[in-house]
C-alpha positions as CSV (number, residue, x, y, z in Angstrom):
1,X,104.3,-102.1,-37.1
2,X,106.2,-99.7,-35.1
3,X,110.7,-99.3,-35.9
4,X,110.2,-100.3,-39.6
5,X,112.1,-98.0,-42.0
6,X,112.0,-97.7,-45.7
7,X,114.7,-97.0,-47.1
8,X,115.1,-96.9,-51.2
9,X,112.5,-94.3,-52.5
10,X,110.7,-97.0,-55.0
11,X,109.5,-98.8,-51.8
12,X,108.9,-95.6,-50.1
13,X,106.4,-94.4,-53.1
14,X,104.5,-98.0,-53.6
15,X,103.9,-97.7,-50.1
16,X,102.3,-94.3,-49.8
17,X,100.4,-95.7,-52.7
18,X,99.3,-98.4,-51.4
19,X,98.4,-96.9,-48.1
20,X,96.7,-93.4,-50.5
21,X,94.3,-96.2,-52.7
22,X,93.3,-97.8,-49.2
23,X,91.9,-94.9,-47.8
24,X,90.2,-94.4,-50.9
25,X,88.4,-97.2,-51.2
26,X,87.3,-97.6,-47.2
27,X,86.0,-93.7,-47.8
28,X,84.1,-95.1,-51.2
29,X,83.1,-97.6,-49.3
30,X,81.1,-95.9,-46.6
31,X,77.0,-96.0,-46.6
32,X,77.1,-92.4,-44.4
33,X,75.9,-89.2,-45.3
34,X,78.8,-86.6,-46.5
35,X,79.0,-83.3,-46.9
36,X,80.7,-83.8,-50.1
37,X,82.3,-87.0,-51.0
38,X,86.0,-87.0,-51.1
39,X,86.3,-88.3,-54.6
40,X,83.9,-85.1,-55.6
41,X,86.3,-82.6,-53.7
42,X,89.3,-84.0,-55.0
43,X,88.0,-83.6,-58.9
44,X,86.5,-80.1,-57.9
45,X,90.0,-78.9,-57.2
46,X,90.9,-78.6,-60.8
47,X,91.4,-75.0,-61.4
48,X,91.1,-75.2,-65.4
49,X,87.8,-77.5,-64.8
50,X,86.1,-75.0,-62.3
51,X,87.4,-71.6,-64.9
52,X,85.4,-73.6,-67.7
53,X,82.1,-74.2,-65.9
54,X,82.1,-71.2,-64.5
55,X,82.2,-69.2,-67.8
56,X,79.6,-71.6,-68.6
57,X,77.8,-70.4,-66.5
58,X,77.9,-66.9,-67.1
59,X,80.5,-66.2,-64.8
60,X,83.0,-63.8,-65.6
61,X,86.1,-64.7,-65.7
62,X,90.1,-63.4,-66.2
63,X,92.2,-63.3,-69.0
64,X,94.1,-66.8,-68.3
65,X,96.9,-68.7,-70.0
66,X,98.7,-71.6,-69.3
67,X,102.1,-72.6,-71.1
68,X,105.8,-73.4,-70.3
69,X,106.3,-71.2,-73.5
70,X,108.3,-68.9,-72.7
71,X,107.6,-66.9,-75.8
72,X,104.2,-67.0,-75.1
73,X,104.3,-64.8,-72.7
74,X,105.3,-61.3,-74.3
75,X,101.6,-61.4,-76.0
76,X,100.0,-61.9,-73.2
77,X,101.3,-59.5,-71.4
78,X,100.9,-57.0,-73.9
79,X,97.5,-57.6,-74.0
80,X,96.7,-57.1,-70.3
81,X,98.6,-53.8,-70.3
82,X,101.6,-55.7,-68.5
83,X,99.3,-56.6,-65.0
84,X,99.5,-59.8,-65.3
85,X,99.6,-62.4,-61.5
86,X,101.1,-65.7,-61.8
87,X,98.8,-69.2,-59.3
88,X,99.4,-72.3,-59.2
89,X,97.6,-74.6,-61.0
90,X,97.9,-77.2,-58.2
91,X,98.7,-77.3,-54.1
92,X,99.9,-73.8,-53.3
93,X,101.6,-75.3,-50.4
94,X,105.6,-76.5,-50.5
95,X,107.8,-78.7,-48.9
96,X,111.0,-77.2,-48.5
97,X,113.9,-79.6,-47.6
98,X,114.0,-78.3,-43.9
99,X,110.8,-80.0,-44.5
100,X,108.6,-76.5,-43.1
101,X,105.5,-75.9,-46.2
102,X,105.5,-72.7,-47.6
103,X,102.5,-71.2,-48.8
104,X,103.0,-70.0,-52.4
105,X,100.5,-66.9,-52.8
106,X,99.6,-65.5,-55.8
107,X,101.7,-62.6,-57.0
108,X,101.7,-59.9,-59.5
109,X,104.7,-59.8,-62.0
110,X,106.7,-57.3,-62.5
111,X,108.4,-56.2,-66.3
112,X,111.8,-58.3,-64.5
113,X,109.9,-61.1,-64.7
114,X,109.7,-60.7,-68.5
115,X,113.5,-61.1,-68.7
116,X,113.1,-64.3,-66.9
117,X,111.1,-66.0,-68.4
118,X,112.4,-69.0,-69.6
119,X,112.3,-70.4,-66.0
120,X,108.5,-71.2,-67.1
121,X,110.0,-73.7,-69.6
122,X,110.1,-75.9,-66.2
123,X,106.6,-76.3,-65.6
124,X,103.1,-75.5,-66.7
125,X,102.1,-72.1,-65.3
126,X,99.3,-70.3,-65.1
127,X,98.6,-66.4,-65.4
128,X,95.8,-64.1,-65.7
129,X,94.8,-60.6,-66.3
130,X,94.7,-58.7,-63.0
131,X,91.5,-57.9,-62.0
132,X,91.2,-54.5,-60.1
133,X,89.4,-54.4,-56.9
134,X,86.9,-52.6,-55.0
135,X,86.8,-55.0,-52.5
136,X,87.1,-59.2,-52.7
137,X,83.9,-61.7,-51.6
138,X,84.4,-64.8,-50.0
139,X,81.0,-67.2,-50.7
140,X,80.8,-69.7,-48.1
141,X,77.8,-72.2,-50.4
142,X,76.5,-74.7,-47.6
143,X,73.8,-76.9,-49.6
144,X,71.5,-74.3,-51.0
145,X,72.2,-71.4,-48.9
146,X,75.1,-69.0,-49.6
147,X,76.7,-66.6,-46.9
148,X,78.6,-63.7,-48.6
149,X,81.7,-61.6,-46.6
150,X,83.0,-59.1,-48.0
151,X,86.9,-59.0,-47.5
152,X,88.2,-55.1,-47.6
153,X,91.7,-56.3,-49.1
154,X,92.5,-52.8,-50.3
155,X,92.9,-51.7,-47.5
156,X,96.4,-52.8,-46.4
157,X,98.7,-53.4,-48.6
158,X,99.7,-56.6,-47.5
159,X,96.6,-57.9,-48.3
160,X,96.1,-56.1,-51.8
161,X,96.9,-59.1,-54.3
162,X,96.1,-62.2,-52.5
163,X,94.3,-62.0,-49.3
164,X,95.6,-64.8,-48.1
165,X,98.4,-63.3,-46.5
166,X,96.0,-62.4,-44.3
167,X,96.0,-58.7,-42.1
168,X,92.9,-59.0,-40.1
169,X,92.8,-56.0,-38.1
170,X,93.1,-54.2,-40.9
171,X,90.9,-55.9,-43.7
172,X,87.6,-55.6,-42.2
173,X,85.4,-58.7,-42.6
174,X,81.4,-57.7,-43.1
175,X,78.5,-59.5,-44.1
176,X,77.0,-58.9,-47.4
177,X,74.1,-59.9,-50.2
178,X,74.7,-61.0,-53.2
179,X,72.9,-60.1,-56.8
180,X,70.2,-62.8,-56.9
181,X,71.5,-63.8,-60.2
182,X,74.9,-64.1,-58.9
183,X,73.6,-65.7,-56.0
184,X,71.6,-68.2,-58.4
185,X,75.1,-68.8,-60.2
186,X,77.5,-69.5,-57.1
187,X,74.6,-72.3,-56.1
188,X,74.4,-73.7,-59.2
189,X,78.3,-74.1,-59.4
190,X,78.5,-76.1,-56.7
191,X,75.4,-78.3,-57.5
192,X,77.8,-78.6,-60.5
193,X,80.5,-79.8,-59.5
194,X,78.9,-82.6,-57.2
195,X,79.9,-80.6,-53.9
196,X,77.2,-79.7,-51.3
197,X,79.9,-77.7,-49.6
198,X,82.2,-74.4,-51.9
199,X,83.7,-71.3,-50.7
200,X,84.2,-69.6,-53.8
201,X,86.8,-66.2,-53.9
202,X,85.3,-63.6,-55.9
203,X,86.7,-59.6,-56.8
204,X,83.6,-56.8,-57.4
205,X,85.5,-54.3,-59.8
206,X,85.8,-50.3,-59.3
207,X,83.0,-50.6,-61.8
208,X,80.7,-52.8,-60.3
209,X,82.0,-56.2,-62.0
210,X,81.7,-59.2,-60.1
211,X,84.3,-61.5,-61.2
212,X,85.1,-65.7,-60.5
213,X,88.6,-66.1,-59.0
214,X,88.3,-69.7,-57.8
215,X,86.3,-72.0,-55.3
216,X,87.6,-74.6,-52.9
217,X,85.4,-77.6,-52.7
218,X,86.9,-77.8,-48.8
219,X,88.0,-74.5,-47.2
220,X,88.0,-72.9,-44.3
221,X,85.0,-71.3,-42.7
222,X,85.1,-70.4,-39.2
223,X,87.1,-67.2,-38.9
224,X,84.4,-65.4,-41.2
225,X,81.8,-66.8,-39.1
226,X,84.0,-65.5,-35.6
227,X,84.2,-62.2,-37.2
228,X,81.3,-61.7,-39.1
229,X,78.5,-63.5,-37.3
230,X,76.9,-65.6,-40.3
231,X,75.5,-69.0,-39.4
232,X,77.6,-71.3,-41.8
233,X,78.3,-73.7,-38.6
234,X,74.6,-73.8,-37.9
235,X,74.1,-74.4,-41.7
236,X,76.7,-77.5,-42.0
237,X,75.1,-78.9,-38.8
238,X,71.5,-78.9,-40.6
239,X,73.2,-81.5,-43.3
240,X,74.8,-83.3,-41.5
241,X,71.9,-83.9,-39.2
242,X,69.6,-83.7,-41.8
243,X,67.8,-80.7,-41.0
244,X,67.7,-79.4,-43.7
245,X,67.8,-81.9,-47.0
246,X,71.3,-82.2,-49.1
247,X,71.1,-80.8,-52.5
């Protein structure tokens, strides 16, 4: 009904409740074939969750922590030599009260940040070890086939700790294989997790190393396909059309 205004913010949040839990239950409700059911993505974006069954699965992994200790901190930091990003453990997108989002990006901390640290006191936060890179991997896993880019971050240095920020004629996108055991892992992970549908972020080391950053049980696809050439939309089209059988 159209001119309707709430107005406390009690009736404001038991409405977008209410309106949230519908959804939810028409989408449970549905006898149609998904990609990957929405109740399955939602649970998959638990960072902690997917860090865990990823070093379960041989995976390796970064130094993490999570606290709002701010004391906690100085230990940490001394043990990964002082480089040390801060993520968020949630959304990485906020609403600012011009009501623009803002993407917040992972960042690498400086020895300020150490003298500020009782801001973390605030709210859980979460920090790792910074990996070095030779050069990042996004793995696009549609049912059981997995289409590897590699992402030549290092080579602008907007793009150096988080990609994300994104410098495209200057980060060259290129096809790649994968180790077949890594391969074998990045599958399983998604099987895992319920999803028939994970792009995972990964970092291959100076040394070789390849090394789990995250995976998002829904993210984009099509600019690595537009610049790389891999089939990913001819692979989501064979399950959704059945093609080729879910896993």
């Amino acid at each position: 009904m159209s001119g309707l205004n709430i107005v406390d913010a009690e009736s404001r949040e038991f409405a977008a409740d209410e309106a949230t839990a519908f959804v939810e239950n028409v989408w449970s409700s549905l006898n149609c074939r998904w990609v990957s059911r929405p109740s399955c993505i939602r649970q998959a974006q638990q960072k902690l969750w997917q860090l865990r069954l990823a070093s379960e699965l041989g995976f390796k992994i970064p130094k993490t922590l999570v606290t709002n200790d701010p004391e906690a901190l100085p230990k940490f930091w001394e043990e990964c030599r002082g480089q040390v990003i801060y993520k968020t453990i949630g959304r990485n997108q906020i609403r600012g009260e011009d009501g623009k989002f803002r993407s917040a990006y992972t960042n690498k901390l400086n020895a300020d940040f150490l003298e500020r640290r009782t801001e973390i006191g605030l709210a859980p936060c979460l920090f790792q070890g910074y990996a070095e890179k030779r050069v990042e991997l996004r793995i696009t896993v549609v049912g059981n086939r997995a289409f590897t880019c590699e992402i030549h971050s290092q080579r602008s240095e907007r793009t150096r700790i988080d990609w994300r920020k994104y410098d495209i004629p200057n980060t060259p996108h290129l096809p790649a294989r994968l180790p077949s055991d890594i391969e074998e892992k990045c599958l399983r992970l998604v099987r895992d997790l319920g999803l028939n549908f994970g792009a995972i972020d990964m970092i291959v080391t100076p040394e070789g190393d390849y090394v789990f950053v995250e995976i998002n049980p829904n993210g984009q696809w099509l600019w690595i396909e537009q610049l790389t050439g891999l089939p990913i939309g001819d692979a989501l089209f064979d399950l959704l059309t059945g093609t080729k059988p879910l896993t």
